[in-house]
KOLVEXTOR-439313 format. One record per residue (C-alpha): residue number from 1; residue in three letters; x, y, z. Coordinates in pm, whole numbers, plus 50000, padded with zeros to 5 digits. Example, Ala and Ser with C-alpha at 12.3 -4.5 7.8 and 13.67 -1.06 7.14 Angstrom:
2
R_1_ALA_51230_49550_50780
R_2_SER_51367_49894_50714
//
This chain:
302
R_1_UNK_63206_70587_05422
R_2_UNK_63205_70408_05741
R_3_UNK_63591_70384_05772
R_4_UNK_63631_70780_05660
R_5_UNK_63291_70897_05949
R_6_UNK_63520_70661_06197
R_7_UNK_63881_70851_06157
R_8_UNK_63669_71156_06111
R_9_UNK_63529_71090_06479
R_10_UNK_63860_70988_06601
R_11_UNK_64042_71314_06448
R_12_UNK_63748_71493_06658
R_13_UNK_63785_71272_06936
R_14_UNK_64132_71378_06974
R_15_UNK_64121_71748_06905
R_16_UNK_63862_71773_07182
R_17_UNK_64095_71602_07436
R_18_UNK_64401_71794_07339
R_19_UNK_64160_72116_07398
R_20_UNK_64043_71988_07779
R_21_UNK_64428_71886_07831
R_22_UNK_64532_72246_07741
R_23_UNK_64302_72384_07929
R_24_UNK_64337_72199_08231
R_25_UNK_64747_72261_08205
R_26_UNK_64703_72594_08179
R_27_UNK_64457_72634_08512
R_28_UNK_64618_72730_08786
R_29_UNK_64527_72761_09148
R_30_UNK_64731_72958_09368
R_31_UNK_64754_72869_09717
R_32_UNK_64766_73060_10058
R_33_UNK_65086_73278_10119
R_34_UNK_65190_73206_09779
R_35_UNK_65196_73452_09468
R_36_UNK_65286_73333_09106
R_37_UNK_65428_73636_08879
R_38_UNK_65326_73621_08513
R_39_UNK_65489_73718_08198
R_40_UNK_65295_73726_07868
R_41_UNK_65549_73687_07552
R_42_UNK_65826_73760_07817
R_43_UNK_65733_74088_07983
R_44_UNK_65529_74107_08322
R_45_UNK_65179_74044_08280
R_46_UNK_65057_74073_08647
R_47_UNK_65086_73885_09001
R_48_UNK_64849_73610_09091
R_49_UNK_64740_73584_09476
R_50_UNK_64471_73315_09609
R_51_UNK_64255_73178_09434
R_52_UNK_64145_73022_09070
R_53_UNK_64359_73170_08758
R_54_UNK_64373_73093_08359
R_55_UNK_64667_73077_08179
R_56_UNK_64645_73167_07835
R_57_UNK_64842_72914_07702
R_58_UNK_65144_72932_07452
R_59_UNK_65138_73338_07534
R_60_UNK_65154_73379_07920
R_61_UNK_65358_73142_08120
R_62_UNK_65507_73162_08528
R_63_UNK_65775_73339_08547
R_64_UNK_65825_73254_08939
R_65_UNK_65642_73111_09249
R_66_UNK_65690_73319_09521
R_67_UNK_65666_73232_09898
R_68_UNK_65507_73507_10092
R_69_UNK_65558_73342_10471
R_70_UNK_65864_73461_10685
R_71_UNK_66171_73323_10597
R_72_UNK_66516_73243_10768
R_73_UNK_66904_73232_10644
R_74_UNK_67139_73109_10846
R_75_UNK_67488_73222_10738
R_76_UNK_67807_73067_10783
R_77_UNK_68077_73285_11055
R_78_UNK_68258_73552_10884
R_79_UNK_68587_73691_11011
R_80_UNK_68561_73980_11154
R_81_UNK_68784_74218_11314
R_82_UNK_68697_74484_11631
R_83_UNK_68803_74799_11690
R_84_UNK_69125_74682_11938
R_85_UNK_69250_74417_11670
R_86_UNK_69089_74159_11766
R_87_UNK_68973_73833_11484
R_88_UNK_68627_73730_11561
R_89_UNK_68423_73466_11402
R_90_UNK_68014_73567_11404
R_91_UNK_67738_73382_11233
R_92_UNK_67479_73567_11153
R_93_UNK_67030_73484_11096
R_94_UNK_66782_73693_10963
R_95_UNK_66470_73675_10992
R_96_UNK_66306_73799_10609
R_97_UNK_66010_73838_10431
R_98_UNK_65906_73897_10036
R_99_UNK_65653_74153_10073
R_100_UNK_65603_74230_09664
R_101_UNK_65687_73940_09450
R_102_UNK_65730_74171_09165
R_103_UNK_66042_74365_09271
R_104_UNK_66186_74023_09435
R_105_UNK_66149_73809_09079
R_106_UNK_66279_74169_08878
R_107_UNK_66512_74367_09094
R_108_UNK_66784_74201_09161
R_109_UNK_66949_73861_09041
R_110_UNK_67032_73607_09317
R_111_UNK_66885_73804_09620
R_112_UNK_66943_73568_09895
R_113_UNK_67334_73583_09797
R_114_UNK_67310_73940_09793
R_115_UNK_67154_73944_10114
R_116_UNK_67474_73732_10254
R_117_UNK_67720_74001_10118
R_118_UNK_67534_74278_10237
R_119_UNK_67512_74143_10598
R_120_UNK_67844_74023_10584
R_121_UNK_67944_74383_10517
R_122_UNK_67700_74554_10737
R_123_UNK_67855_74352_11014
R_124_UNK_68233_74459_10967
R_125_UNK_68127_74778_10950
R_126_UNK_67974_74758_11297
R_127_UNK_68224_74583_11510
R_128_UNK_68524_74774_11316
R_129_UNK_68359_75024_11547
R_130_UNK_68343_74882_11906
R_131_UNK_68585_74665_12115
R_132_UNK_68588_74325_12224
R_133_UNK_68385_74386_12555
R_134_UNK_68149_74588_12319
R_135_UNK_68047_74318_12101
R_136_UNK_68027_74090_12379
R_137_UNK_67799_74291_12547
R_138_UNK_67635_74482_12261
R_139_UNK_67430_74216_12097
R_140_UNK_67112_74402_12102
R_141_UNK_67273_74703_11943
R_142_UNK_67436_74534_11677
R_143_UNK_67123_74363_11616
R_144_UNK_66928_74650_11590
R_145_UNK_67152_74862_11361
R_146_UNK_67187_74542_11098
R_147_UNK_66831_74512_11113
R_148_UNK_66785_74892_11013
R_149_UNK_67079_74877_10750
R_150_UNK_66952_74519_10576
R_151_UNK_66583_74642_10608
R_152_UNK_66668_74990_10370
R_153_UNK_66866_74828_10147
R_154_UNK_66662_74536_10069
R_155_UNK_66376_74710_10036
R_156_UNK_66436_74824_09631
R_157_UNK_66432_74422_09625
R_158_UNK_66059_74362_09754
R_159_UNK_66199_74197_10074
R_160_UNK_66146_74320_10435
R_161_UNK_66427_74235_10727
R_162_UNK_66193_74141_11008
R_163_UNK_66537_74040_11261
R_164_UNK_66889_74013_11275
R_165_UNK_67054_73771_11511
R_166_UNK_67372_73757_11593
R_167_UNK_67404_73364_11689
R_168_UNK_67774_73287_11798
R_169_UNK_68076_73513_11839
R_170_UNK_68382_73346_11878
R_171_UNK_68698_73494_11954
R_172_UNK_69024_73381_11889
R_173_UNK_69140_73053_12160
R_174_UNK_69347_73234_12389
R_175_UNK_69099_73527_12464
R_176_UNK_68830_73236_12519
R_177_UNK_69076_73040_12790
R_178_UNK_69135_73358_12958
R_179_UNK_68717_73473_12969
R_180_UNK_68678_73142_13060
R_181_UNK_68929_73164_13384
R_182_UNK_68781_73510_13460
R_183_UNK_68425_73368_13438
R_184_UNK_68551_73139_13691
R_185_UNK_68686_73308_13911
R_186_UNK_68374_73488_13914
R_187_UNK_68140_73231_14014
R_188_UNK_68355_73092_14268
R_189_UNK_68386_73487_14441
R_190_UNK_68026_73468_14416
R_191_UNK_68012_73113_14558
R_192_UNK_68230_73240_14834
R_193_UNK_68028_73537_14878
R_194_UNK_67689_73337_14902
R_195_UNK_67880_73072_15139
R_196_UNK_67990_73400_15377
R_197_UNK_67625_73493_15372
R_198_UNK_67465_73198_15433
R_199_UNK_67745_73095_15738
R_200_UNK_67668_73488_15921
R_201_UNK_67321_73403_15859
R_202_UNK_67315_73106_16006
R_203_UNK_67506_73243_16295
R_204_UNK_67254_73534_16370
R_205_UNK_66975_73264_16345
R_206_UNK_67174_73067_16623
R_207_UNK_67220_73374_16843
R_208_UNK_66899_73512_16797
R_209_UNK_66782_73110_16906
R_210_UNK_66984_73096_17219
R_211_UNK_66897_73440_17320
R_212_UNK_66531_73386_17312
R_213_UNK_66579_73079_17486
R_214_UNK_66788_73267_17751
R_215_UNK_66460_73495_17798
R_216_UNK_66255_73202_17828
R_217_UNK_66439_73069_18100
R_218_UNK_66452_73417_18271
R_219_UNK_66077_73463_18235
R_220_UNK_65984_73091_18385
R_221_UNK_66264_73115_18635
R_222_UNK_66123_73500_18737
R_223_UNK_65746_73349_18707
R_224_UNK_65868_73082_18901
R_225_UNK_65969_73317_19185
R_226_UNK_65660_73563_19148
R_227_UNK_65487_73236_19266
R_228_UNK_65672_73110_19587
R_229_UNK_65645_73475_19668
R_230_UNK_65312_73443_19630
R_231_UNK_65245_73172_19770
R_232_UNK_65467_73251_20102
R_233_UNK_65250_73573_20126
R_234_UNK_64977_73357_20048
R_235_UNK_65052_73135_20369
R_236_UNK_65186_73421_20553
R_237_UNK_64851_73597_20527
R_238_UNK_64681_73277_20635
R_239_UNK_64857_73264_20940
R_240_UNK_64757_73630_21014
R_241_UNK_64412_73608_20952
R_242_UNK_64440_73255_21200
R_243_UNK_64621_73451_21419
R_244_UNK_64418_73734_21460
R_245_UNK_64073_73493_21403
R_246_UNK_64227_73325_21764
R_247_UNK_64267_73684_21934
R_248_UNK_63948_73774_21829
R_249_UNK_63751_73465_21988
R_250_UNK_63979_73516_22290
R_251_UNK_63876_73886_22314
R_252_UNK_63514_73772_22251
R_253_UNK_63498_73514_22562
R_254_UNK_63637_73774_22808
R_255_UNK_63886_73528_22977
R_256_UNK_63982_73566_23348
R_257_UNK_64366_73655_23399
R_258_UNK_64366_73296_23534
R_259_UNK_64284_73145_23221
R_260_UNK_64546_73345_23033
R_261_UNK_64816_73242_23279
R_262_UNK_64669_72892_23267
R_263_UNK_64749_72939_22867
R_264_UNK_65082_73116_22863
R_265_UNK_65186_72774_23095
R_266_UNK_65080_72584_22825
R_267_UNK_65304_72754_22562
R_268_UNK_65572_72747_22744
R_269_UNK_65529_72373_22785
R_270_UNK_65517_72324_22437
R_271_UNK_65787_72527_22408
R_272_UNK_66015_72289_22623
R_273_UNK_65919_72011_22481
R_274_UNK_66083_72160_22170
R_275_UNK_66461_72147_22034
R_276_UNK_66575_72500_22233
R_277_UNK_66895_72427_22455
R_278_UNK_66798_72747_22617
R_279_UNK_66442_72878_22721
R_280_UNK_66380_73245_22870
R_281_UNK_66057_73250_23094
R_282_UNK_65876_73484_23165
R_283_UNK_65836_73692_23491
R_284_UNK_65436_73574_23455
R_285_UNK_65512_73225_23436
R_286_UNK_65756_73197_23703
R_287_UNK_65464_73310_23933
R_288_UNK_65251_73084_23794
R_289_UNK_65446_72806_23818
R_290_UNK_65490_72937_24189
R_291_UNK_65131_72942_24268
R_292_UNK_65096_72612_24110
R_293_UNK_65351_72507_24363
R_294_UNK_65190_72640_24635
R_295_UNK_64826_72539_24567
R_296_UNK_65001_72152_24559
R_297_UNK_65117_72191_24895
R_298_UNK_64822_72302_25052
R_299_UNK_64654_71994_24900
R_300_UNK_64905_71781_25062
R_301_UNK_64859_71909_25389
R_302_UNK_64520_71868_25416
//
């Protein structure tokens, strides 16, 4: 009895952990920006988003794990051709995003090649349609319209186009030699250009230097000349006012006509004793000097 209550125990034992391991296999937790589409006994059951789930086990199983965050494929270059003949090679990204897991796990098989094909399509169609200089210079347009195109048609897939990006566009190696020389000989007209500028700039500067440097000059040379003038006027005046200071305090001590002939000999003294080769006098001072003359004499006789 003891061996049969043992196995008996064990057999329980057992069935009790192959329960909790069934369980615990078939609990599933589904993470952020995830979704897990069920099928129960192979048709679609329902979608799981965040959070706790149960699987019923041996009927309902995961029929795909689904990323819901934005995704990216990067596809090789395809050949393409433009409008004027011209082989291109252009790689092409976009930018994608499952927005119902349901229609991406059930509508079509393989989506991301189907994507490729469609944008490889999409994109001949476009630049069959413009020139070279077109697509060169057209990248936002082309963008735009494979956005628009992708975006419809994926849609019946669960799957939103978010961008299109047109990364490289390579044209064939003698069209890229001679965009390369023209590009060149762009920059250096430009460099030419901003060399031209910058030399008639620095021309005006020097003009516009020496020419205030000219007025400078003028203005101290004619501020220089305002002052001797003023200054000579200045002295001038001086020699007025002394002048007319020493007629006043003549005309205020009432001389005799002796004293002023007394005076005039006196000037014309000093005036001798200057550097003149040739001195006028007066009618005044000859008589002066006459009755000078005479007044000795009289002296001497007595």
């Amino acid at each position: 009895m003891r061996n049969g209550i043992t196995a008996g125990t064990v057999a329980g034992i057992l069935a009790i952990l192959v329960i909790v391991v069934i369980i615990i296999r078939n609990i599933r937790i589904v993470q952020q920006a995830r979704a897990y589409v069920i099928e129960r006994l192979g048709a679609y059951k329902a979608t799981w988003n965040v959070g706790l789930h149960f699987k019923v086990p041996f009927i309902e199983k995961v029929a795909k794990v689904v990323s819901l965050k934005e995704q990216v494929a990067d596809f090789p270059p395809q050949p393409v051709i433009t409008k004027d003949n011209v082989t291109m090679q252009i790689d092409t990204v976009v930018y994608f995003q499952i927005t119902d897991p349901k229609l991406y796990t059930y509508g079509i098989e393989q989506p991301m090649v189907a994507i490729e094909n469609l944008a490889a399509t999409t994109l001949r169609n476009i630049i069959g349609d413009l020139e070279l200089d077109q697509c060169l210079t057209s990248r936002d347009i082309i963008n735009t319209k494979m956005r628009s195109i992708l975006d419809e048609a994926t849609d019946p897939w669960g799957i939103k186009v978010n961008r299109v990006e047109l990364k490289n566009i390579l044209p064939p190696r003698e069209i890229q030699n001679a965009m390369e020389k023209q590009m060149k000989a762009e920059r250096e007209r430009r460099e030419a250009i901003l060399r031209a500028e910058g030399e008639k700039r620095a021309a005006i500067l020097e003009a516009e230097g020496e020419k205030e440097s000219a007025i400078l000059r003028a203005d101290a040379k004619k501020q220089q000349q305002i002052l001797e003038a003023e200054g000579e006027a200045e002295a001038i005046l001086k020699v007025q006012q002394a002048t007319a200071e020493g007629i006043r305090l003549i005309n205020e001590s009432n001389p005799t006509e002796a004293v002023l002939r007394i005076k005039a000999l006196e000037a014309f003294t000093a005036a001798s004793q200057g550097q003149a080769t040739k001195i006028i006098i007066p009618s005044e001072i000859q008589g002066l000097a006459g009755l000078a003359t005479g007044i000795i004499e009289a002296a001497k006789d007595k």
